[in-house]
Each structure stands twice: as structure tokens, then as C-alpha cells.
N, C-alpha and C positions, 0 to 999 in steps of 0.2 A: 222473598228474602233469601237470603243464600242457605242458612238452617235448613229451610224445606227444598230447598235444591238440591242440599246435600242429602237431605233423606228420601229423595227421590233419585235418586243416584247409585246406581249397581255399582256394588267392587267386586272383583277376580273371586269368583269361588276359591275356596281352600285349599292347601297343597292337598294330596292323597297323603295317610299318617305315611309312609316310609319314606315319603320324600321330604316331609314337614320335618322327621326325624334328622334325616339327611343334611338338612340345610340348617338344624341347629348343630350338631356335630360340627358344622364348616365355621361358625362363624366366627369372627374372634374375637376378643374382649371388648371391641371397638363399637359392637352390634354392627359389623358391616362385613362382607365376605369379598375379597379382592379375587378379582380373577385366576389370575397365578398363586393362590394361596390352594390349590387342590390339584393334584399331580394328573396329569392328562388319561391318563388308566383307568379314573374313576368317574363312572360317569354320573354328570347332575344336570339338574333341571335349574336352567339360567333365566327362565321366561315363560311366559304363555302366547300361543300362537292364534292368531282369530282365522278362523275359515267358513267364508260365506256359501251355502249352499242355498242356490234360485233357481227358481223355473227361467227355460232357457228363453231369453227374449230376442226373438228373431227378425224382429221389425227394426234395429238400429236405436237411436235414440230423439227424444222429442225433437231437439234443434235440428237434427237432419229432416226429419220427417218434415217440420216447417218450412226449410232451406228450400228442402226438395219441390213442394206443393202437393205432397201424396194425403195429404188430411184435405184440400182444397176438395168443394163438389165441384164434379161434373161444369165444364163453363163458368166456373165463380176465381172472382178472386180470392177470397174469402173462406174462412172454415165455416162450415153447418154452423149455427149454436148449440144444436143441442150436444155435436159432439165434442165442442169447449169448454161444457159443461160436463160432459162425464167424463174428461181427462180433468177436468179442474176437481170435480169430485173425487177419482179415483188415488189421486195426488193426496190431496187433505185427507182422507182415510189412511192415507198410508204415515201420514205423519202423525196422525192422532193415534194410532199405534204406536210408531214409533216415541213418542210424546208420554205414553201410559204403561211404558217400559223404564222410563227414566233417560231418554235416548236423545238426542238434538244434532239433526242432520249437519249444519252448519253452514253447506255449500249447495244448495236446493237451486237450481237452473235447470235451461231446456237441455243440455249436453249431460245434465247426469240423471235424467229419465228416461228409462230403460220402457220401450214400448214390445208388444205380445201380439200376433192376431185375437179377434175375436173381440 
């Protein structure tokens, strides 16, 4: 139901107090803060920025790797099974994290899986 969706669902942690302070100062009676309503001299916090840090994946991405035939054994057309199975495993762990974060990938294909040696 969308209820437990929504309480499953992370929002923005909180300003820090001097900037929480900061951005009620600005606002105006309207409860909305226009851009050009604070003289460029002063600096504010307009947003939150997201920055991913990952282990570096050196291998390209799935859809290449299958393009290519670099998962194919030796003389096969074909991938091994057992290692369709643990890219299929290693996938579904990664969203069942993702999943018990409150998180929903939306766009899950072979071009946005990011492969590692090893």
C-alpha cells in the first residue's frame, strides 16, 4: 500500500541548525523563498547534492561483456550456468539491499550493471 511505501522511504536528513536558521530568516510570508529574494553576498544552501562513492569496476558493463562473448566458455556459445547464476545472485542481493534501504532502482538492465574482476 502506498502508507508502508511511504514509511519505507528515506527523506533528506535535516539542515545543519545554522543553516535550518538561515533558511527560515529567508523565507517570506508566502512559506516559499524565491531565488532573487537574497542578495548574491550571502551565501545559502539551495539543495542537496548526492555523491556516489564505488568500488572501481573495471570490467565495463554486463551488456558489453555479453556483446562482447567475454562470459562465453572456452568453445561455447553459451554462458557456464553456474556463472549466470552468480551474476543472477550477485544482482538480486544487490537490490535486496537496495530494497531494505527503502530504495527502488527503476531502470535495472544489462548496460546499468557495472561488472569487477574476481
Amino acid at each position: 500500500s502506498d502508507g508502508s511505501r511511504q514509511q519505507q522511504q528515506r527523506s533528506l536528513p535535516p539542515l545543519p541548525p545554522p543553516a535550518r536558521q538561515q533558511q527560515q530568516q529567508q523565507q517570506q510570508p508566502g512559506g516559499y523563498t524565491p531565488a532573487m529574494a537574497v542578495p548574491r553576498s550571502q551565501s545559502t544552501i539551495s539543495g542537496w547534492e548526492l555523491r556516489l562513492v564505488m568500488e572501481f569496476c573495471d570490467q565495463g558493463t554486463l551488456r558489453d561483456a555479453l556483446d562482447s562473448g567475454m562470459l562465453r566458455g572456452s568453445g561455447s556459445r553459451y554462458m557456464h550456468p553456474g556463472l549466470a547464476l552468480g551474476l543472477a545472485l550477485d544482482i538480486a542481493a544487490a537490490l535486496l539491499h537496495l530494497h531494505a534501504e527503502g530504495v527502488v532502482h527503476g531502470d535495472l538492465k544489462a548496460a546499468n550493471v557495472l561488472l569487477t574482476r574476481g
